[in-house]
N, C-alpha and C positions, 0 to 999 in steps of 0.2 A: 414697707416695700409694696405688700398688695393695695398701699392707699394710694402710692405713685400709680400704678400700674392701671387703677381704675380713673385718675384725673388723667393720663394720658389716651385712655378711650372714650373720655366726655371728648377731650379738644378734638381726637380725631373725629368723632361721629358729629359734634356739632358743625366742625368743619365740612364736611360733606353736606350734611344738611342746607346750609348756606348758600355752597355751592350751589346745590340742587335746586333750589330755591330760585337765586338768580338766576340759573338756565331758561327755570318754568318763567319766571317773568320777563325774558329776553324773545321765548315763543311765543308768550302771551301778546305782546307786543305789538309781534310781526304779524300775528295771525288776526288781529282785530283793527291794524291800522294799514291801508293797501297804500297808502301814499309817504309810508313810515321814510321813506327813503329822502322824499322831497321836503320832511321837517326837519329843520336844524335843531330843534330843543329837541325832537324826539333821538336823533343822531349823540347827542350831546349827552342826553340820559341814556341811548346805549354804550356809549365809551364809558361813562359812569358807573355802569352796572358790571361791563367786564372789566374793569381799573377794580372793583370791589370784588371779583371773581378771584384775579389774582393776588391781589393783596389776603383774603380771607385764605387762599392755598396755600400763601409762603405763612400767615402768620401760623397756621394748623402744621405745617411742615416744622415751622421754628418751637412751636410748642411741644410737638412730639420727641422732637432731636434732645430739644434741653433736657425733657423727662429720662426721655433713652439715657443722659450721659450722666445725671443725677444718680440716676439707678444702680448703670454701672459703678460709679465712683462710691456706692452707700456697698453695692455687692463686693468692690476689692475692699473697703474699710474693714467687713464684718469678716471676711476672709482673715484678714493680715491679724486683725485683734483673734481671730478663732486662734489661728498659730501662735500667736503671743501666749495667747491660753494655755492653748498644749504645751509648748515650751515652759511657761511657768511651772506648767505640774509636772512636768518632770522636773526640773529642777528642785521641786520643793519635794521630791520623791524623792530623788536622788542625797539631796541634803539629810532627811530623816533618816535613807536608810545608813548613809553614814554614820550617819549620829549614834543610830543604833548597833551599827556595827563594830563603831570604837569601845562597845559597850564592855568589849572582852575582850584583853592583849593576849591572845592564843602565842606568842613570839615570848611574854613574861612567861606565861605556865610553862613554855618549853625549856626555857633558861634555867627555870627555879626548880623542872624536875630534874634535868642533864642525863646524863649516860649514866646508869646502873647495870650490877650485872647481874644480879637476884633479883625476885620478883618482891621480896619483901623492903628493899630498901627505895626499889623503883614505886613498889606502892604508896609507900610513906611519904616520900618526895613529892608523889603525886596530888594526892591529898591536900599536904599541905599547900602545894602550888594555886592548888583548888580555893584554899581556903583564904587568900590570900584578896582574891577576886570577889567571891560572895559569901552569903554569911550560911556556911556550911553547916548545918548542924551534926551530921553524921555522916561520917562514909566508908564505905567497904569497898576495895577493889581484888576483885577475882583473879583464879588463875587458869586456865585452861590446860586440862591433862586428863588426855585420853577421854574428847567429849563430857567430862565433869569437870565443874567450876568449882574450886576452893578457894578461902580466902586468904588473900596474901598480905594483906592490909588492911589496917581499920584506922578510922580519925574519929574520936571522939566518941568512942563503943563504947556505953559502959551498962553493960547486959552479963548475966551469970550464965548463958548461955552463949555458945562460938556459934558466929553465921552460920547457918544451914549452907548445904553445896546444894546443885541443881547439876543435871543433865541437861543436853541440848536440847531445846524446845520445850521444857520442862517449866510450867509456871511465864509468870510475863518477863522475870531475868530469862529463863530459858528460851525465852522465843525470839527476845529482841538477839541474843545471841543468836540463833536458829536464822531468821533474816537480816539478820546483821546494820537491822535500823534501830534507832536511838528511841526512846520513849519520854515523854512529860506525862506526869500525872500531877495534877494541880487540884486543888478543894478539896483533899482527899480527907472523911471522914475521921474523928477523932481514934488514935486507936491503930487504923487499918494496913500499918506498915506493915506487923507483923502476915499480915495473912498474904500483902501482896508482894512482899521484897524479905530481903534478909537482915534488915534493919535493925527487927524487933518491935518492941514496945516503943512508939516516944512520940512526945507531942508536937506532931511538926503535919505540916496539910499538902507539901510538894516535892513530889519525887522525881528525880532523871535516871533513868539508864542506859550506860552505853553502852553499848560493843567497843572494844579495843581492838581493830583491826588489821592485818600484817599480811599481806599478800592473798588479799580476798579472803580470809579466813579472822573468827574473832578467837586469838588468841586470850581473849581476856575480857572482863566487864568492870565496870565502873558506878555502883550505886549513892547515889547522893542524896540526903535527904535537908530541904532548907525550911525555915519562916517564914520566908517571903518569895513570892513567886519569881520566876527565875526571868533573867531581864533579855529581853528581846535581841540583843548584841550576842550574848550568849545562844539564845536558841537558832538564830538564823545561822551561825556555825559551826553547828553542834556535829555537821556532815565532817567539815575540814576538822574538828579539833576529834574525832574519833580516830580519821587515818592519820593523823600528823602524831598523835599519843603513839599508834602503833608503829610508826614508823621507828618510836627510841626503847618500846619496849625488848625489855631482855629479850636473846631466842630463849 
């Protein structure tokens, strides 16, 4: 576009140049021939000189126009292809994050967990609805009573010790209870369940906890420890699938 824009100020500057040029030798002319009037070839080479006056203005005119309409017709192309663009990337934004958010039927886990009226058979349910979807290695689901977490459920616990409880705000289960947002822990050193969750001992590197939610309050938490890092379908839900659990947990 700036190599349009510079051939369109050659044609015009040489255009005037031109011009300027024939003027200067139209004066030259008259000012060196006083009988310039009474010569037919000189009359003849002035019609000449302004016949190339105006033909060099319309050709400078016709050069600048076509440039002008090139220009704009390259600026609507690069426009219309820019929107093509953006559009494409949403679209292909869009498609992914489908993709990714089919990644978890939050509508199966509800189904698989149903209506319970205790906490231990809702936690059981639960679990396993869990487990159903990713490769769970272990999980605890808490119970909330009187700002302390107990556990009301376990999938696949097998420690000589019962989960430890936690108070609200209490450790990283207690906080994510506390602000009532979800956590991922991923890479997590060999070992370090026990120190940060109520797991225990086991070899697994990725943890989620949730809050279990019911009318602004976390009646409940939800620890899960897997193998493999938790899939993106899964985490971009993790908001809806906290309040939709609370919505069927027991009162």
């Amino acid at each position: 576009m700036d190599e349009l824009l510079r051939y369109r100020q050659k044609i015009t500057g040489w255009t005037i140049l031109l011009i300027v040029i024939s003027i200067a030798a139209i004066i030259i002319m008259l000012a060196a021939a006083p009988n310039f009037g009474k010569n037919s070839y000189a009359l003849i080479l002035l019609v000449i000189i302004v016949a190339q006056i105006l033909i060099a203005s319309k050709i400078g005119l016709m050069g600048s126009k076509i440039t002008s309409i090139y220009m704009k017709s390259e600026e609507e192309r690069a426009a219309a292809s820019q929107i093509n663009d953006d559009q494409y990337e949403k679209e292909v934004d869009q498609k992914m994050k489908e993709a990714t958010d089919s990644g978890f039927d939050l509508k199966a886990l509800l189904d698989k967990t149903g209506k319970n009226d205790d906490w231990k058979s809702f936690g059981d349910a639960l679990l396993y609805a869990f487990s159903k979807q990713m490769d769970v290695a272990v999980g605890i689901v808490f119970k909330c009573d009187d700002d302390e977490f107990n556990a009301a459920a376990t999938f696949a616990y097998y420690n000589n010790e019962s989960p430890r409880s936690f108070k609200l705000g209490e450790g990283l289960s207690g906080q994510v209870a506390k602000d009532q947002k979800p956590m991922f822990l991923n890479d997590l050193p060999s070992k370090s369940l026990m120190i940060v969750s109520g797991l225990g001992q086991i070899e697994v590197n990725n943890l989620a906890i949730i809050p279990i939610l019911k009318d602004n309050n976390a009646v409940g938490l939800i620890e899960i420890a897997t193998f493999k890092p938790f899939e993106n379908g899964f985490v971009n839900k993790i908001d809806e699938i906290s309040n939709a659990i609370g919505g069927i947990a027991p009162l």
